[in-house]
C-alpha positions in Angstrom: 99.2 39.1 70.9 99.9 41.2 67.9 95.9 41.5 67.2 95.7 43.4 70.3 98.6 46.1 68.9 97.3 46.4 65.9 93.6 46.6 67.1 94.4 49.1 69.2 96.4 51.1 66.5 94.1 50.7 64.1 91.3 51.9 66.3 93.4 55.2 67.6 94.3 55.5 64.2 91.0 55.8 62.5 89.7 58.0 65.4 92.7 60.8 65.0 92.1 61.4 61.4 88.5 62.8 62.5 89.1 63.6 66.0 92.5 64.6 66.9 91.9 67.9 68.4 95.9 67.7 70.1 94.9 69.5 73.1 96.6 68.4 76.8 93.5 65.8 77.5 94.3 64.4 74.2 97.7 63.9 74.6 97.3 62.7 78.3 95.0 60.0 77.3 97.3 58.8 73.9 99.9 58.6 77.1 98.1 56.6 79.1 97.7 53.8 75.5 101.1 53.7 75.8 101.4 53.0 79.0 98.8 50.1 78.2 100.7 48.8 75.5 103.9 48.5 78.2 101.9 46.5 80.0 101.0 44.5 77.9 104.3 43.7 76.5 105.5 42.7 80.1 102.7 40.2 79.6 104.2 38.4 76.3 106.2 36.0 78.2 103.6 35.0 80.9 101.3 33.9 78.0 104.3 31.6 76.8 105.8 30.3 79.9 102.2 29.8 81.7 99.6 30.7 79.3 98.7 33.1 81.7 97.0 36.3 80.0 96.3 38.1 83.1 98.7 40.7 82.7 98.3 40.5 78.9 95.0 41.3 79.4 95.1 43.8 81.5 97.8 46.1 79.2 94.7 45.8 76.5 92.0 46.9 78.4 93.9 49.6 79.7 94.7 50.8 75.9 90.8 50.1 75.5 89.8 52.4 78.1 91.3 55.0 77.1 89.9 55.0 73.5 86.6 54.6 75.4 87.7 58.0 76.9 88.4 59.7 73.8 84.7 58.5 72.2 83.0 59.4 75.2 84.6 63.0 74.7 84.1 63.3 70.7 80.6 62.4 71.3 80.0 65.9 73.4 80.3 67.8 70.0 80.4 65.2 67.6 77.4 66.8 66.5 75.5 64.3 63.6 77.9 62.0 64.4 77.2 61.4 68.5 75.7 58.5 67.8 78.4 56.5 65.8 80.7 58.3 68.9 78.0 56.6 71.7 78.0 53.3 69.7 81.9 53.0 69.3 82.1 54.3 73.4 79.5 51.6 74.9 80.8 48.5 72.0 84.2 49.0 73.4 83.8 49.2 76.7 81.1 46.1 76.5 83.6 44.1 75.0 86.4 44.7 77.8 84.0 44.1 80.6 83.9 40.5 78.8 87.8 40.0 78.3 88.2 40.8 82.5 85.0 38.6 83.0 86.7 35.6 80.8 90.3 35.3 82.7 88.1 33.2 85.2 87.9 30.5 82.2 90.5 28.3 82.3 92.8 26.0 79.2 90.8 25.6 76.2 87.4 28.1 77.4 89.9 30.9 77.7 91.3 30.2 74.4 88.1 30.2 72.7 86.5 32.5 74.6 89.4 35.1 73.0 88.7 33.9 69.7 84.9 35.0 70.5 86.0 38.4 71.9 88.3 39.3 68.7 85.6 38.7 66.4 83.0 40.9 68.9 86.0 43.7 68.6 86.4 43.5 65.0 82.5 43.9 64.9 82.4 47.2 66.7 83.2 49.6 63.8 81.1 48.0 61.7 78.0 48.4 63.9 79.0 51.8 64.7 79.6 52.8 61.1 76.3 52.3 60.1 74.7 54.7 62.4 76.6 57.2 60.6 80.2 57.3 59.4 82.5 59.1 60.4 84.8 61.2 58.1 87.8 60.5 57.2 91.2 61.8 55.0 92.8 59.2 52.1 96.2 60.6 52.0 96.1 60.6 56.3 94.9 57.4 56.5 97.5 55.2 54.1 100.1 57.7 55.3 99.5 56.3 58.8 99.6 52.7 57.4 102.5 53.2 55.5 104.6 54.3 58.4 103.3 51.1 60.6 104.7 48.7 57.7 108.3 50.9 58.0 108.3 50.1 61.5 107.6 46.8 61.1 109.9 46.1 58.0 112.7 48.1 60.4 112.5 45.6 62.7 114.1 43.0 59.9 116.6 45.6 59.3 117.6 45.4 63.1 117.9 41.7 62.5 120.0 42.2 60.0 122.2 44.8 61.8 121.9 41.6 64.9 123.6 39.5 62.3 126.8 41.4 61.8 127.2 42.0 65.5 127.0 38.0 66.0 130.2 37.9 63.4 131.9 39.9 65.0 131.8 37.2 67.9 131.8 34.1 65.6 134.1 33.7 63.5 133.4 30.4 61.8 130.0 32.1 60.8 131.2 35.3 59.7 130.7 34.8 56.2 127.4 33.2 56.4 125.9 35.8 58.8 127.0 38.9 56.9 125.8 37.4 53.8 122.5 37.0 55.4 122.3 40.8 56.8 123.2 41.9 53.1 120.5 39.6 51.6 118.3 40.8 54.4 118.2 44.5 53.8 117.9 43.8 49.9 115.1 42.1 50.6 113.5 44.1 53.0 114.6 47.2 50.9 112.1 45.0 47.9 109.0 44.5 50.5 109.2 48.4 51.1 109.1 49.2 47.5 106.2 46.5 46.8 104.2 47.9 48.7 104.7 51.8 48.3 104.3 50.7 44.6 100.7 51.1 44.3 98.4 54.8 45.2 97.1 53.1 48.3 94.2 56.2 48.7 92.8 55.0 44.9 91.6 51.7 46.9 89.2 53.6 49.6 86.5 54.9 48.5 83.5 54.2 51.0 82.8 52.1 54.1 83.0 48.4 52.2 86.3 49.0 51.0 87.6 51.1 54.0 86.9 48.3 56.4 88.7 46.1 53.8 91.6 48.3 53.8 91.7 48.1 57.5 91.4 44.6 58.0 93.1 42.8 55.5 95.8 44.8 56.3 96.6 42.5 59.6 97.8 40.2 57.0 100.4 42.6 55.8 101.3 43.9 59.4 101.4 40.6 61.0 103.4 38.9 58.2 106.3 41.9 58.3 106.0 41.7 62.2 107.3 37.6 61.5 109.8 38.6 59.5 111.8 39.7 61.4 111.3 37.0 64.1 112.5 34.6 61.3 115.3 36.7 60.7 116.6 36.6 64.2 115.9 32.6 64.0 118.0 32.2 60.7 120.7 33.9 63.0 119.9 31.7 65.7 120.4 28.7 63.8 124.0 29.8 62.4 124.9 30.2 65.9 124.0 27.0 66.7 121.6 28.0 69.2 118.2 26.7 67.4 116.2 24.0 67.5 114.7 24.1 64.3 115.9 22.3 61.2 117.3 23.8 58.1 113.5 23.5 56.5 111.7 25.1 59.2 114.4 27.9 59.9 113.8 28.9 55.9 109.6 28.7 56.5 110.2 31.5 59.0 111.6 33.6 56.7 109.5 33.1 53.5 106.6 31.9 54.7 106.4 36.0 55.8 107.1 37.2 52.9 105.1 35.0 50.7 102.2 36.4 53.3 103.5 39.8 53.0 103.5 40.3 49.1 100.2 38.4 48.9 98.9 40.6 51.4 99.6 44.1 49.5 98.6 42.5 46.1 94.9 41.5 47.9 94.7 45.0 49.4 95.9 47.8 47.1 98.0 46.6 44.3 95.6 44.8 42.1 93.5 47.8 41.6 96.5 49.8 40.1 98.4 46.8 38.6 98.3 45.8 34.2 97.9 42.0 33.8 101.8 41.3 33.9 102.0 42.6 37.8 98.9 40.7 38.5 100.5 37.4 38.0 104.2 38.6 38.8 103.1 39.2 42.2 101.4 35.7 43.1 103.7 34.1 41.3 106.8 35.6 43.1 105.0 34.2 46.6 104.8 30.7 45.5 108.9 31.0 44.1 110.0 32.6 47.6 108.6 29.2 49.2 111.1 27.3 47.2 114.0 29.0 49.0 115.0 25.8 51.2 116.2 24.3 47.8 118.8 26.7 48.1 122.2 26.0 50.5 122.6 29.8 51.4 119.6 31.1 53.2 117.1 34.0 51.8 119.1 34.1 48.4 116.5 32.6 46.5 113.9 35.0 47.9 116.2 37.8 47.7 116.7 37.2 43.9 113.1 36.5 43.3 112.2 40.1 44.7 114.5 41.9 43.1 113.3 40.7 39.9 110.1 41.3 41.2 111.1 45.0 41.9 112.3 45.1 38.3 109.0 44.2 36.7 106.9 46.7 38.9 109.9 49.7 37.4 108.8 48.8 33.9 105.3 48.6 34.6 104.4 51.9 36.7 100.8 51.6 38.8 97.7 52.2 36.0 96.6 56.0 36.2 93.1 56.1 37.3 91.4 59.4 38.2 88.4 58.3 38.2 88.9 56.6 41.1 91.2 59.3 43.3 88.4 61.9 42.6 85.5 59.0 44.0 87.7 58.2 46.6 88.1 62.0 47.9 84.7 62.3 47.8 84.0 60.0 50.2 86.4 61.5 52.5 85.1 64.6 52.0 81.3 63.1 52.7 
């Protein structure tokens, strides 16, 4: 269910750093993803209760459409580019003729029919690409990712601020849930500054590494997306209203941001980073997993990303020119 967010955003996002002419159509038709993306949220709990993915379904295609829309009109004056415009129309709209076409499969078909239809999306660009790519701006495009990991890393900051309200209405866990919203906005605080460490643009500098960008980046989204669903289960659990054991509560928390920190260190940071943030970064995923060792939740991993934090202070991202002017050259191209 998050792929077909962040599919969606990733594809809108992409196309409005060449296309995004603003105009009344334009905004009329990013209305109507949103209106998808509603829709498909009222479908979360059907695919849990029933797995049911009608209305799931449904919400996507209708965020799919409209992208369709937007390609169909680019391609009128797209000029060299039609083609890649055509390609990216008629992929799309292929691939959400099949996701109607497989709600008639049933239990484990369905399922792997889905898995067949995510990696036939993820293919799209990278057909289209190749009949010609389309341009795009570095600074645009990692300011646009940058601002979907704040959102996402918010959300464990309304966990935390979740936290204090449940003290206020349970008093035997006061001290153990405000402790946990302090160690929680430390921490998140530490994820944001990991991964604004790096020059995110330096890393992009043709189609190979922009579709690398892109993608591996689910891993980073989807990991700070959990986050904060482990935070509200670490709550859960002081409240007595979770299932889980102790061990599993404390996976849902680091398990995230072990992902998280791996995540930016695969997709931007190595590139900028000496030898001593190469390691420090790895190694500071493996230590966060350790953190059901520790009586009080998320201190360990709190602790091990602010001393985290510290090392990337005294070691500042590698200048690298060379690299900025390639990678404005491609945007230019």
């Amino acid at each position: 269910m998050f792929f077909a967010v962040w599919w969606a955003w990733m594809n809108f996002t992409w196309f409005a750093t060449t296309f995004a002419v603003d105009d009344w159509l334009y905004r009329v038709l990013t209305v109507l993803q949103m209106a998808g993306v509603l829709v498909l949220a009222a479908g979360v709990e059907p695919v849990f209760d029933r797995g049911d993915l009608r209305l799931l379904v449904l919400g996507y295609v209708v965020m799919r459409v409209a992208m369709v829309a937007q390609w169909l009109r680019a391609a009128r004056t797209a000029g060299r580019l039609r083609r890649t415009a055509l390609t990216y129309a008629v992929g799309i709209a292929a691939v959400q003729v099949l996701w109607v076409g497989a709600l008639v499969l049933h239990g484990t078909a369905l399922w792997v029919a889905a898995g067949v239809l995510v990696v036939a999306e993820l293919a799209v660009p990278v057909v289209a690409e190749r009949r010609g790519n389309t341009t795009w701006h570095l600074h645009h495009i990692t300011e646009r990712y940058g601002l979907f990991t704040l959102i996402l890393l918010g959300e464990s900051l309304l966990g935390s601020a979740n936290a204090i309200i449940e003290a206020l209405h349970d008093e035997h866990a006061l001290g153990a849930l405000v402790s946990v919203s302090v160690l929680v906005l430390v921490s998140t605080a530490a994820l944001w500054w990991v991964y604004f460490w790096p020059p995110h643009h330096r890393v992009i500098t043709d189609l190979r590494s922009s579709l690398r960008y892109g993608y591996a980046h689910y891993a980073v989204f989807a990991a700070a997306g959990a986050l904060s669903a482990g935070v509200e289960t670490e709550i859960s659990s002081m409240t007595g209203e979770s299932g889980l054991r102790d061990l599993g509560t404390s996976l849902t928390v680091t398990v995230p941001v072990a992902v998280f920190l791996l995540g930016v260190w695969w997709v931007a940071l190595r590139a900028s980073a000496d030898r001593t943030v190469r390691l420090a970064v790895p190694v500071a995923a493996l230590l966060v997993l350790l953190d059901p060792l520790v009586p009080v939740p998320v201190t360990l991993t709190t602790v091990v990303l602010v001393l985290l934090v510290v090392v990337l202070v005294v070691h500042p991202p590698l200048s690298a020119p060379g690299a900025a002017a390639r990678g404005a050259g491609s945007a230019e191209g």
